[in-house]
N, CA, C and O atoms as a GROMACS GRO file, in nm:
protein
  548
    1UNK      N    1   2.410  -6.704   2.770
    1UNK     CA    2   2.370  -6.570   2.790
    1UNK      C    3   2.322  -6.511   2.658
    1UNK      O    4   2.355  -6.536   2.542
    2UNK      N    5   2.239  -6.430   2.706
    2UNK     CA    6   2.153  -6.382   2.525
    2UNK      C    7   2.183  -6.233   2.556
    2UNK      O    8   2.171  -6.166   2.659
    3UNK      N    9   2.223  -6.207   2.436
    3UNK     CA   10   2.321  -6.061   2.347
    3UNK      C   11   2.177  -5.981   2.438
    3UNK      O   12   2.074  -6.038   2.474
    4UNK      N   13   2.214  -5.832   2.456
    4UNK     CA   14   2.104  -5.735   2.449
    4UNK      C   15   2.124  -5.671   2.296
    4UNK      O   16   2.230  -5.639   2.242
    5UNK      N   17   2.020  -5.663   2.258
    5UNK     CA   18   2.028  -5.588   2.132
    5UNK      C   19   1.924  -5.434   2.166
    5UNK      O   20   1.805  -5.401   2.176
    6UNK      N   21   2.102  -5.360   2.179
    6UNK     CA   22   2.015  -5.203   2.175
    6UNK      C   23   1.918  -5.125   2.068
    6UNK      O   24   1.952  -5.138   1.950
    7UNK      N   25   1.847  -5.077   2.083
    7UNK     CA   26   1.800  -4.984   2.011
    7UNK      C   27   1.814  -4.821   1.954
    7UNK      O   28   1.722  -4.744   1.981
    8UNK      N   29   1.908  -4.780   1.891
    8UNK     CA   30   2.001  -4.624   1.878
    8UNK      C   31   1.945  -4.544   1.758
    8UNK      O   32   1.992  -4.447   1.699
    9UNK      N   33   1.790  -4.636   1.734
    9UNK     CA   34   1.739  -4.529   1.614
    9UNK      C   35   1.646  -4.414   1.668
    9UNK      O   36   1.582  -4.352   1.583
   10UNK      N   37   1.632  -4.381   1.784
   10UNK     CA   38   1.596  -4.296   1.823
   10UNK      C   39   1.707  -4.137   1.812
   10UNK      O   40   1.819  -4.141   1.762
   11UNK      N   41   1.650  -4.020   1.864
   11UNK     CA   42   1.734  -3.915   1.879
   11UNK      C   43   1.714  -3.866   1.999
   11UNK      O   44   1.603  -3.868   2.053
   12UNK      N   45   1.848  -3.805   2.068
   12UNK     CA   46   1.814  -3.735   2.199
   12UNK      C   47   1.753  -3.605   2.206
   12UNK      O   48   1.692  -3.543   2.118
   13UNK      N   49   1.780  -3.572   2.328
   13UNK     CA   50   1.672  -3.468   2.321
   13UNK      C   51   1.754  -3.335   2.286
   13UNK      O   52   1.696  -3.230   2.255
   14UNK      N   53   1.870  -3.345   2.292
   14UNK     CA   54   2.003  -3.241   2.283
   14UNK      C   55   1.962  -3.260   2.101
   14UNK      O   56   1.907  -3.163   2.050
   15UNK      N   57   1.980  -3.343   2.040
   15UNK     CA   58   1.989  -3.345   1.888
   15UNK      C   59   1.836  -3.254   1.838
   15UNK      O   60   1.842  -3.167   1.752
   16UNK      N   61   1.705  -3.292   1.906
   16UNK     CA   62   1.545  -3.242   1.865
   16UNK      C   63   1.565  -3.090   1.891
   16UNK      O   64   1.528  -3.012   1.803
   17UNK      N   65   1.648  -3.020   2.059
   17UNK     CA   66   1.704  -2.902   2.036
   17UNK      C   67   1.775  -2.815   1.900
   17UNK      O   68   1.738  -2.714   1.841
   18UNK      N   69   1.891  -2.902   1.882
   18UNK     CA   70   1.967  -2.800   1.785
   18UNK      C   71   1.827  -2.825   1.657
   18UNK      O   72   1.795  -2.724   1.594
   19UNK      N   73   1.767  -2.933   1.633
   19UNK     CA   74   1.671  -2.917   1.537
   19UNK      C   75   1.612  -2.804   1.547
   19UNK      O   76   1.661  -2.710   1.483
   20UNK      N   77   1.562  -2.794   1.582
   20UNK     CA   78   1.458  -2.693   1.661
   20UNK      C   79   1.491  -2.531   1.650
   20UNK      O   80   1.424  -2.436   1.609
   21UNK      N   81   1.637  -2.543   1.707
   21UNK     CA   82   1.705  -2.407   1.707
   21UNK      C   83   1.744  -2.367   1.553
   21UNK      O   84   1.724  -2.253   1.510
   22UNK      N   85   1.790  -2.450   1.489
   22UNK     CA   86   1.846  -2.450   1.316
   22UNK      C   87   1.686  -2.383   1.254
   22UNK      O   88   1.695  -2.281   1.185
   23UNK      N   89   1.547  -2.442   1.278
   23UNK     CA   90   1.469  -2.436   1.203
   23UNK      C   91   1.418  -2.283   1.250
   23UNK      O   92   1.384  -2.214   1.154
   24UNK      N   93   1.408  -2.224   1.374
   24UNK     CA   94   1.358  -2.114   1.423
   24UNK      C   95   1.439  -2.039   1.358
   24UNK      O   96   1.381  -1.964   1.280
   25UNK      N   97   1.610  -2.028   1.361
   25UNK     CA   98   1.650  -1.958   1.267
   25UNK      C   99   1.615  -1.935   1.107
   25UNK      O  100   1.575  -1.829   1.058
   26UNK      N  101   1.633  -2.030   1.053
   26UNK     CA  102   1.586  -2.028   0.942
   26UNK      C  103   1.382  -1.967   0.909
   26UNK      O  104   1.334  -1.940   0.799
   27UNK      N  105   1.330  -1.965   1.004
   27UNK     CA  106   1.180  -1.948   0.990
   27UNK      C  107   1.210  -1.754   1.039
   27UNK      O  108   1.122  -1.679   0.996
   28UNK      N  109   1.286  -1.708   1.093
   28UNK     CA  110   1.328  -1.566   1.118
   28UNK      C  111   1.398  -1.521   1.011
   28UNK      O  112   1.316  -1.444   0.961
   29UNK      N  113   1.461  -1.519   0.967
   29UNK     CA  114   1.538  -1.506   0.840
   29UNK      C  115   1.414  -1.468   0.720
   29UNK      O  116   1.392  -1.366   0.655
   30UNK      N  117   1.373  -1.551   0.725
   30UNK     CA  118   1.215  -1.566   0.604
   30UNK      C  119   1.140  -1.445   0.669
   30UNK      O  120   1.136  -1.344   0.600
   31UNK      N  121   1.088  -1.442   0.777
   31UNK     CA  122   0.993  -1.392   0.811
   31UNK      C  123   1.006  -1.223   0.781
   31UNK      O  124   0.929  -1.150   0.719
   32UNK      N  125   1.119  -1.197   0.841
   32UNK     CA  126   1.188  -1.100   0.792
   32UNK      C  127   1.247  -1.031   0.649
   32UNK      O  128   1.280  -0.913   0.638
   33UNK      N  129   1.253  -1.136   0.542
   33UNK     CA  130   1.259  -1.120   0.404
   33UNK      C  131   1.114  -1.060   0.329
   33UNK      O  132   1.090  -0.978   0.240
   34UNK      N  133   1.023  -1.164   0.429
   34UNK     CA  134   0.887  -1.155   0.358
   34UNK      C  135   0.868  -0.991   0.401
   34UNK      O  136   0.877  -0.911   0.308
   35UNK      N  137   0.844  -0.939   0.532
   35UNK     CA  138   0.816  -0.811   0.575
   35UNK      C  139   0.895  -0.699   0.511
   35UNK      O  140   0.844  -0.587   0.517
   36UNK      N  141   1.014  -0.713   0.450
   36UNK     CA  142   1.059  -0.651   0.354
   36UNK      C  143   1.010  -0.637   0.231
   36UNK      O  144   1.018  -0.521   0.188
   37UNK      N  145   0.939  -0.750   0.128
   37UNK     CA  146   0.908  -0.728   0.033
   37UNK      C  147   0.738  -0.673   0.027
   37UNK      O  148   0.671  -0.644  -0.072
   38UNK      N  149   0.705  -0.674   0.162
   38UNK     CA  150   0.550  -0.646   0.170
   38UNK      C  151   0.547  -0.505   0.208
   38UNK      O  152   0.439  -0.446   0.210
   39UNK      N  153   0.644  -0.452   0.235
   39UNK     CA  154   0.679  -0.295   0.285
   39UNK      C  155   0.684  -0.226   0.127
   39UNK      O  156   0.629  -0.122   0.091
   40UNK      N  157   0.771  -0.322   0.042
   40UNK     CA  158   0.782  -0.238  -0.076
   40UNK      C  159   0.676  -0.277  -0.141
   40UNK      O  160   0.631  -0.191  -0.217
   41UNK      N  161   0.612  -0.391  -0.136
   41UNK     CA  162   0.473  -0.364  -0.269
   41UNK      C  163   0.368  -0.291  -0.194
   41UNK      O  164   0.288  -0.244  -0.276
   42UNK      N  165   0.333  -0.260  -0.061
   42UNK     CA  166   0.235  -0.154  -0.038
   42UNK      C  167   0.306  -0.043  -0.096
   42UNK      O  168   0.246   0.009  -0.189
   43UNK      N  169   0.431   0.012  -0.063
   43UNK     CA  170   0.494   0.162  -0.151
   43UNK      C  171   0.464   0.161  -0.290
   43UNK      O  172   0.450   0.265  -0.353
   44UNK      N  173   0.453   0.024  -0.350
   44UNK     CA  174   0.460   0.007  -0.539
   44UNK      C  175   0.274   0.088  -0.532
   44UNK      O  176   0.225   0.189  -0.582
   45UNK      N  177   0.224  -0.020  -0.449
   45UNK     CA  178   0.035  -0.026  -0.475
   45UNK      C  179   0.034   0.125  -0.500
   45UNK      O  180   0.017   0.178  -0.610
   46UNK      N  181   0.062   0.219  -0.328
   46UNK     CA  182   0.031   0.336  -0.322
   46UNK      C  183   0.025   0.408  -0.469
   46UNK      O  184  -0.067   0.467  -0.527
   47UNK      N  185   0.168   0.377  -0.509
   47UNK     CA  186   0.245   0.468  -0.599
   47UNK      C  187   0.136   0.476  -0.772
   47UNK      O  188   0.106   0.563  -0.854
   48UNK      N  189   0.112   0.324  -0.753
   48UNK     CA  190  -0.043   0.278  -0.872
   48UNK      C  191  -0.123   0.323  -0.852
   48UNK      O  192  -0.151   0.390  -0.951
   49UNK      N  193  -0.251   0.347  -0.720
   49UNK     CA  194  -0.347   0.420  -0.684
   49UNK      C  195  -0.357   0.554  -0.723
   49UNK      O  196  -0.454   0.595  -0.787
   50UNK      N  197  -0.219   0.660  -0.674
   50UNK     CA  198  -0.217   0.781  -0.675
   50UNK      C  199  -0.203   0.787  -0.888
   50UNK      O  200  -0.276   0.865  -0.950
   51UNK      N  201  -0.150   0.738  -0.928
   51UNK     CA  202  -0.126   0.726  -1.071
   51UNK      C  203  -0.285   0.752  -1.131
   51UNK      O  204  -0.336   0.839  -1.202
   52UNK      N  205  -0.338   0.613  -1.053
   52UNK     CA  206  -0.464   0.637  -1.147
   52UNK      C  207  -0.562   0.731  -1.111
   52UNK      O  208  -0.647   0.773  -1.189
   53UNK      N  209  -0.551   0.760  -1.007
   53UNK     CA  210  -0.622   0.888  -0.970
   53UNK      C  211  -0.580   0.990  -1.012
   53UNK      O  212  -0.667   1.076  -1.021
   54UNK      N  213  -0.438   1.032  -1.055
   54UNK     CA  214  -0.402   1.138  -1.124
   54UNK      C  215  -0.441   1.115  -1.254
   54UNK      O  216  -0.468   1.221  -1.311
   55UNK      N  217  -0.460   0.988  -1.345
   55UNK     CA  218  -0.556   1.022  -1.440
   55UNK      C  219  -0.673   1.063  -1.448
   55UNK      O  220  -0.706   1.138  -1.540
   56UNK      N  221  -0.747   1.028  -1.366
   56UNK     CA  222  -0.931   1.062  -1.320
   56UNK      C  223  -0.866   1.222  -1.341
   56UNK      O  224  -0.892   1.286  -1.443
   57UNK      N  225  -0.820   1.252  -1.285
   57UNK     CA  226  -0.804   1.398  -1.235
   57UNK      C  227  -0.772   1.454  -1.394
   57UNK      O  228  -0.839   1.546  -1.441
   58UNK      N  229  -0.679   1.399  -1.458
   58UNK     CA  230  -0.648   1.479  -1.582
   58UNK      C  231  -0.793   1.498  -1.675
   58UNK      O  232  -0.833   1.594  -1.742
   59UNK      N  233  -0.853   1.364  -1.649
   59UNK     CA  234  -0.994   1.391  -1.766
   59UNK      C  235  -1.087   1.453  -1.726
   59UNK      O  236  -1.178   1.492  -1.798
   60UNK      N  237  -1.076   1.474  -1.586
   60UNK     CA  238  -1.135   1.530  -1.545
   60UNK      C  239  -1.144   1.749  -1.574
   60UNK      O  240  -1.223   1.843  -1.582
   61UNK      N  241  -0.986   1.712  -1.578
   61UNK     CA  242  -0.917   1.868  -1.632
   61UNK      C  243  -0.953   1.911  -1.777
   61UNK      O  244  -0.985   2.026  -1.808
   62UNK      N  245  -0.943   1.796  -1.869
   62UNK     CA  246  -0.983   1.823  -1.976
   62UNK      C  247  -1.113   1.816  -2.010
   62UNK      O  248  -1.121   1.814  -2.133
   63UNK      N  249  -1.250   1.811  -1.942
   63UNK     CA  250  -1.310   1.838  -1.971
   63UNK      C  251  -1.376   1.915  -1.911
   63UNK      O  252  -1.478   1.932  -1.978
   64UNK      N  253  -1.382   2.013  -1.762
   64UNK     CA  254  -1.325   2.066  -1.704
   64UNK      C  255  -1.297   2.213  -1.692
   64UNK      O  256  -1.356   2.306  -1.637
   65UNK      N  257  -1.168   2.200  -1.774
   65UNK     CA  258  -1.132   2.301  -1.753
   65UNK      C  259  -1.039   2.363  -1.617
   65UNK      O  260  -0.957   2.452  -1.641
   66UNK      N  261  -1.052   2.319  -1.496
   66UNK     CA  262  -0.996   2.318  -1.412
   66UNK      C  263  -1.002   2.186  -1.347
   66UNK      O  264  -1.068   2.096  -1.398
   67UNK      N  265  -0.931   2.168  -1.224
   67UNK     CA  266  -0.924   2.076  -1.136
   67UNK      C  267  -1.017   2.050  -0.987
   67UNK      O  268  -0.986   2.133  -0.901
   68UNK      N  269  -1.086   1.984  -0.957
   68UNK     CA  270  -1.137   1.999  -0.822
   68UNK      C  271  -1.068   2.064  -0.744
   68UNK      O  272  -0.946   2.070  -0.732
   69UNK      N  273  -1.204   2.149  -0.654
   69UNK     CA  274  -1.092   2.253  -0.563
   69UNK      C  275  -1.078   2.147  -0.418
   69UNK      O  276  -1.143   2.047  -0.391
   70UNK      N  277  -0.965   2.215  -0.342
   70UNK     CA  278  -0.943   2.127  -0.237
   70UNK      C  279  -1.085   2.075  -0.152
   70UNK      O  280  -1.098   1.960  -0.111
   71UNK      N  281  -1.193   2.186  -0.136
   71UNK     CA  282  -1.321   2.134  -0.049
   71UNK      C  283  -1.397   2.023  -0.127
   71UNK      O  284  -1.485   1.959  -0.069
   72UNK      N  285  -1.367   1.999  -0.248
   72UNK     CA  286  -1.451   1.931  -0.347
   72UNK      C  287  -1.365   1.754  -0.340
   72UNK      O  288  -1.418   1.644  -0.352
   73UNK      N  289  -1.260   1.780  -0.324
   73UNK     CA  290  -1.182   1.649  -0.358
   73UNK      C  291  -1.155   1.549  -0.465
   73UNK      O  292  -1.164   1.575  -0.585
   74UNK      N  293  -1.120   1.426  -0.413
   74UNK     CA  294  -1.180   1.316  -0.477
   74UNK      C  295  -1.265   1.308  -0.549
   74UNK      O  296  -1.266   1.303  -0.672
   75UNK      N  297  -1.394   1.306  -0.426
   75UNK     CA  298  -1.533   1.302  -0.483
   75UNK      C  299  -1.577   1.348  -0.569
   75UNK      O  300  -1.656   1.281  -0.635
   76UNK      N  301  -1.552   1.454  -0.601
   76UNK     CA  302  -1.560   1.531  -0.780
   76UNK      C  303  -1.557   1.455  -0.854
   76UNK      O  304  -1.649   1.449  -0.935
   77UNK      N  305  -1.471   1.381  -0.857
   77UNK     CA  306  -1.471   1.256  -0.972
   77UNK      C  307  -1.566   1.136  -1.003
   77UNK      O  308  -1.563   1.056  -1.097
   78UNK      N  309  -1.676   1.147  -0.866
   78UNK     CA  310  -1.782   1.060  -0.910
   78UNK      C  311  -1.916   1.113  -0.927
   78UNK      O  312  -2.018   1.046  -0.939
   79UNK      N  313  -1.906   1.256  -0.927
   79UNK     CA  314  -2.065   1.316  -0.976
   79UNK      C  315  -2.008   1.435  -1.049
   79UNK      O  316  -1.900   1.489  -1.028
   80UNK      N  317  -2.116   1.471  -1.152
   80UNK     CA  318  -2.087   1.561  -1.262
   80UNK      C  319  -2.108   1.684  -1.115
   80UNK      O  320  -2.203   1.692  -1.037
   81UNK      N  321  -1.972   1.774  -1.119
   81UNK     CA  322  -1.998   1.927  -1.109
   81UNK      C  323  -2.098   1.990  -1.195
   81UNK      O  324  -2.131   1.949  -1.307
   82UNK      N  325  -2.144   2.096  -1.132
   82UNK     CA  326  -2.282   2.220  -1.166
   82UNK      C  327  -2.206   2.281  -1.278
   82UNK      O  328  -2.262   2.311  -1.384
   83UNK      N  329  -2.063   2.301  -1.252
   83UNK     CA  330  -1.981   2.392  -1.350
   83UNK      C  331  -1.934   2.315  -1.459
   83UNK      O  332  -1.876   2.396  -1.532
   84UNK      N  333  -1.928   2.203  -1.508
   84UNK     CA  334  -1.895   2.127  -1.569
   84UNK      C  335  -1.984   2.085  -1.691
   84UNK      O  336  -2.052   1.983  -1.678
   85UNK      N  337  -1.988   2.172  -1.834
   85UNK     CA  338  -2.058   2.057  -1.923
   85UNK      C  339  -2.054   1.972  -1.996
   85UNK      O  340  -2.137   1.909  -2.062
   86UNK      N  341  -1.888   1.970  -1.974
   86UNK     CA  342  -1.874   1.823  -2.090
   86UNK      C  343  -1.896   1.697  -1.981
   86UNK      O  344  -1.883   1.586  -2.034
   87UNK      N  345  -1.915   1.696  -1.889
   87UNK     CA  346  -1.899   1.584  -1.793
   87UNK      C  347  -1.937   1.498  -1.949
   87UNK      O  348  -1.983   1.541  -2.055
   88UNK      N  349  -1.897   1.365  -1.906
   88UNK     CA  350  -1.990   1.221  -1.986
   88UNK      C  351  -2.065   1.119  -1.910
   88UNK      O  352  -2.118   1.162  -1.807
   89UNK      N  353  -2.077   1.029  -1.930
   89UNK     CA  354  -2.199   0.964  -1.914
   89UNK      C  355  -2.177   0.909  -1.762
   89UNK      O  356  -2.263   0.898  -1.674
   90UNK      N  357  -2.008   0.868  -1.755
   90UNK     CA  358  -1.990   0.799  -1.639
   90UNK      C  359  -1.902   0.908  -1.531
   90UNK      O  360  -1.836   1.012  -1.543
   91UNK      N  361  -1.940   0.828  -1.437
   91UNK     CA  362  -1.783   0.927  -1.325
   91UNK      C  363  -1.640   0.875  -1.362
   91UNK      O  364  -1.610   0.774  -1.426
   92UNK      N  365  -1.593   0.932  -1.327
   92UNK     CA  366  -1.424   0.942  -1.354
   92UNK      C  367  -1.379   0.843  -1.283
   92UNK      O  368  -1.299   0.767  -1.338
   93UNK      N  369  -1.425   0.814  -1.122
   93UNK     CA  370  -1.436   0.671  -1.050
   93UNK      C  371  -1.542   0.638  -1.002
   93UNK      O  372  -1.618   0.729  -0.973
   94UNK      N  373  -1.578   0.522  -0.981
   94UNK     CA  374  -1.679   0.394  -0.929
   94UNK      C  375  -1.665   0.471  -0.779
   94UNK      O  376  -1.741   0.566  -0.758
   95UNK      N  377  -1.574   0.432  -0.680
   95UNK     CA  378  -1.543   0.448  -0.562
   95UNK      C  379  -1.436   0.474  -0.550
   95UNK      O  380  -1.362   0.438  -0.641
   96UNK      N  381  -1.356   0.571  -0.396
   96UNK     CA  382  -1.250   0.586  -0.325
   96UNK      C  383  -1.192   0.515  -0.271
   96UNK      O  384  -1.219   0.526  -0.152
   97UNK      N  385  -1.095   0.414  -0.296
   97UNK     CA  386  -1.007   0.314  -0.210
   97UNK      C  387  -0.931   0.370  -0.166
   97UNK      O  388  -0.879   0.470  -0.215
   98UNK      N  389  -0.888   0.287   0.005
   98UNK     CA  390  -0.810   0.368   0.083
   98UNK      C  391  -0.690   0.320   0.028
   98UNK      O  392  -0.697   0.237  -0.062
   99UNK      N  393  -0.556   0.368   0.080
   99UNK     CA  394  -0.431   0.357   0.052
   99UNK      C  395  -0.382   0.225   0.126
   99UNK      O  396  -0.435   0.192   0.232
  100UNK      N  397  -0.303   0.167   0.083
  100UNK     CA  398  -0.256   0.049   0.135
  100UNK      C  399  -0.218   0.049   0.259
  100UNK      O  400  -0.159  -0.054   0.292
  101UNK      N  401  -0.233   0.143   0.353
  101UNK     CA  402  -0.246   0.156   0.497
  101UNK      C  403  -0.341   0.158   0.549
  101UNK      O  404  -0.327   0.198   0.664
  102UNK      N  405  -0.471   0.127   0.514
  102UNK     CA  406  -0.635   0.183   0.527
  102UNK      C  407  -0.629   0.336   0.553
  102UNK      O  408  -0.742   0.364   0.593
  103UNK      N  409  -0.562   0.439   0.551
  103UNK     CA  410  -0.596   0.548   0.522
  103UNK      C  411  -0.625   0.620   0.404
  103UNK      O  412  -0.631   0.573   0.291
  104UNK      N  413  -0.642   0.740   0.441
  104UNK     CA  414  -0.735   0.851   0.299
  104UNK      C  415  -0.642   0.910   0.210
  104UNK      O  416  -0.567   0.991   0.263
  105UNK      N  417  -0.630   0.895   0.115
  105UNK     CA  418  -0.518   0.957   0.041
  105UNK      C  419  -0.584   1.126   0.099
  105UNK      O  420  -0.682   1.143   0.170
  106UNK      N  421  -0.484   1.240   0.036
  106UNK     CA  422  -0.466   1.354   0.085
  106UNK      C  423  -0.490   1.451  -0.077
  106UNK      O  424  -0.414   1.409  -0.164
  107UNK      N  425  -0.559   1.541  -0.113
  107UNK     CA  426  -0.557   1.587  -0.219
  107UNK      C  427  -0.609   1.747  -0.155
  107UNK      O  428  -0.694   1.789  -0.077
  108UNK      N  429  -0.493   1.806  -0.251
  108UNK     CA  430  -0.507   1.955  -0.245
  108UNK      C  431  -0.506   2.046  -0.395
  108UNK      O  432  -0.423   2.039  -0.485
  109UNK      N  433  -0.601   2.113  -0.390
  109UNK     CA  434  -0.560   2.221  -0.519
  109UNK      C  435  -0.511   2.339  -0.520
  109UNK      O  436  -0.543   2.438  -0.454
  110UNK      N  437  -0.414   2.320  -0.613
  110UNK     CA  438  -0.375   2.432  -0.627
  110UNK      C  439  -0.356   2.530  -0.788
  110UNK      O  440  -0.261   2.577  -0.849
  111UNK      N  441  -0.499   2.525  -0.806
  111UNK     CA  442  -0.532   2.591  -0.933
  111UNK      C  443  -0.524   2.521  -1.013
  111UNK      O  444  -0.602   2.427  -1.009
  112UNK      N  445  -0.408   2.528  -1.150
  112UNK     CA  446  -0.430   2.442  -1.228
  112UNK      C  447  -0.315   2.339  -1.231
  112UNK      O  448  -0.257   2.314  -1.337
  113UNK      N  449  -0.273   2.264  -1.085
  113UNK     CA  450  -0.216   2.158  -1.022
  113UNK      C  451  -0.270   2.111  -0.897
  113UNK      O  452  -0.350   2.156  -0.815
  114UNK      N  453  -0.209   2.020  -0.907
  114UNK     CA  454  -0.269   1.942  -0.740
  114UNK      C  455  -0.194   1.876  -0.701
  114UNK      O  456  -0.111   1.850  -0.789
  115UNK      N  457  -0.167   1.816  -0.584
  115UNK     CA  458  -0.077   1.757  -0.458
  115UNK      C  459  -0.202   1.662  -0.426
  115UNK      O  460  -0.320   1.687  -0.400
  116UNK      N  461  -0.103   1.502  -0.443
  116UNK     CA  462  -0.181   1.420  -0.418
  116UNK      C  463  -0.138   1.292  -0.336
  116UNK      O  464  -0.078   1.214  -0.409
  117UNK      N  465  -0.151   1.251  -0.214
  117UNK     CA  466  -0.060   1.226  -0.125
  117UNK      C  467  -0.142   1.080  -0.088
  117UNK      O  468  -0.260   1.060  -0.112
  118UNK      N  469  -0.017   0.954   0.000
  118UNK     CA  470  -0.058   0.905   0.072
  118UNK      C  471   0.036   0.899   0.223
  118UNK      O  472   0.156   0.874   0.235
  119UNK      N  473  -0.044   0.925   0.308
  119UNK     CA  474   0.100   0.926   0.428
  119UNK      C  475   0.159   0.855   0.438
  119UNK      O  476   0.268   0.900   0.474
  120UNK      N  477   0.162   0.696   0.425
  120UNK     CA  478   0.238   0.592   0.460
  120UNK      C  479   0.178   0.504   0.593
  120UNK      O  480   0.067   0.519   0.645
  121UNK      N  481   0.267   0.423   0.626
  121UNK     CA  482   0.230   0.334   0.743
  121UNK      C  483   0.156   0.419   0.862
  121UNK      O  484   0.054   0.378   0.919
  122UNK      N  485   0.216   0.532   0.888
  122UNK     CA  486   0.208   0.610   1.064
  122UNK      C  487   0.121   0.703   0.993
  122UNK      O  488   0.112   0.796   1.073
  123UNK      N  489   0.038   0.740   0.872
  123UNK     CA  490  -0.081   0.829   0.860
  123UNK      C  491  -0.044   0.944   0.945
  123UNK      O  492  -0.118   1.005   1.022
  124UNK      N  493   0.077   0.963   0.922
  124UNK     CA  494   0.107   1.142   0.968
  124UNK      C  495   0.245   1.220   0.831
  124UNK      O  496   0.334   1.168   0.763
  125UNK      N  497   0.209   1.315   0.842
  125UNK     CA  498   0.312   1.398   0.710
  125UNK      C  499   0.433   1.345   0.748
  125UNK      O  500   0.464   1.315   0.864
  126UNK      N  501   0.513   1.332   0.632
  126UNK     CA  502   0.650   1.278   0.712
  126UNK      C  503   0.675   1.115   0.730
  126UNK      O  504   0.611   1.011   0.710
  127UNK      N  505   0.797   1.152   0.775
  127UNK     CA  506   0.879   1.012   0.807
  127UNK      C  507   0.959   0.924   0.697
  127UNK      O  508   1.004   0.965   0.591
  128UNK      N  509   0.964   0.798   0.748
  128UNK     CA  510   1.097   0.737   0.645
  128UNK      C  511   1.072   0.543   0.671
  128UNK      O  512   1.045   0.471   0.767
  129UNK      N  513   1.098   0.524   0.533
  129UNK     CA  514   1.096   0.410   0.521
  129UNK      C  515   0.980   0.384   0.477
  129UNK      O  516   0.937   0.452   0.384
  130UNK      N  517   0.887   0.264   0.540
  130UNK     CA  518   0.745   0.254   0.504
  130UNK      C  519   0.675   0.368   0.556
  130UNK      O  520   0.560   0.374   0.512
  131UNK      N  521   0.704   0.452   0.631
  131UNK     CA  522   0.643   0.499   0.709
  131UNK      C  523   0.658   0.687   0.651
  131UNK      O  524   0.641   0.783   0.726
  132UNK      N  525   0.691   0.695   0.512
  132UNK     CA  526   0.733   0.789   0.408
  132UNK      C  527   0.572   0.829   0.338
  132UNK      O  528   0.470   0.762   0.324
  133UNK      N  529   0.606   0.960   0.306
  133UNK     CA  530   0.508   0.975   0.209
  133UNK      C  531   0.509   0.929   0.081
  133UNK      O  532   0.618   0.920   0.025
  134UNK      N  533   0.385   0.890   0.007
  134UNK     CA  534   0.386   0.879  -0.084
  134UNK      C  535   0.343   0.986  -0.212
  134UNK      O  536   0.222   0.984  -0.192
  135UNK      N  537   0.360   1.076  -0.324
  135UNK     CA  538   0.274   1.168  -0.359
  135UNK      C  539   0.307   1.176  -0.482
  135UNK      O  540   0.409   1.114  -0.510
  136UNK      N  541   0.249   1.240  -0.578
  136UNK     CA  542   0.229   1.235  -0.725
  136UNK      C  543   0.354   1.383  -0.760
  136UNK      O  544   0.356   1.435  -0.871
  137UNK      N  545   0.417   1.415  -0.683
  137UNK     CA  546   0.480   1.522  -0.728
  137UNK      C  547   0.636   1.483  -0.733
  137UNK      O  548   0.719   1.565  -0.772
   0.00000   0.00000   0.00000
């Protein structure tokens, strides 16, 4: 009589499960770490954007004299004002980038200050978390 010689290097299908289940956990865990740290570097970006636009805005003050009024905006910063003669050679910015939500940052004057905002995730005043304002004040 001749031996059977089994073959047991295979795995069942109960063992490819818990594989399976171990790795989905572990791939949730991550996924969820990552969406955490991508929540806070859009809050960091915002927080850089509004920065450097509050510089545009300061050289803009100092040469100037005042600050863009709220109907004027941003955009002030890329063509010389009528009232303005120190303007210099260049604009204060190239272009307006939106906020790390694709929305419009928010700028208001108020004489010789300004409020300079990004809404956050939900692009409405308010809220919490990512979904917080961001603003230069």
């Amino acid at each position: 009589m001749i031996p059977m010689i089994r073959n047991n290097k295979g795995m069942t299908l109960l063992e490819i499960m818990i594989v399976l289940v171990i790795l989905g956990g572990l791939i949730a865990i991550l996924a969820t770490s990552v969406q955490g740290s991508l929540k806070k570097a859009k809050m960091r970006q915002a927080k850089i954007q509004i920065a450097e636009y509050g510089k545009a805005l300061d050289m803009y003050y100092q040469d100037c004299n005042n600050y863009p009024s709220t109907d004027e905006g941003l955009q002030a910063l890329m063509q010389a004002p009528p009232s303005c003669s120190n303007w210099g050679p260049d604009p204060y910015l190239k272009k307006l980038n939106k906020d790390p939500w694709g929305g419009d940052f928010s700028y208001e004057s108020q004489g010789n200050a300004y409020v300079l905002k990004s809404f956050g995730s939900d692009k409405r005043e308010g809220g919490s978390g990512d979904a917080q304002d961001v603003t230069n004040e």
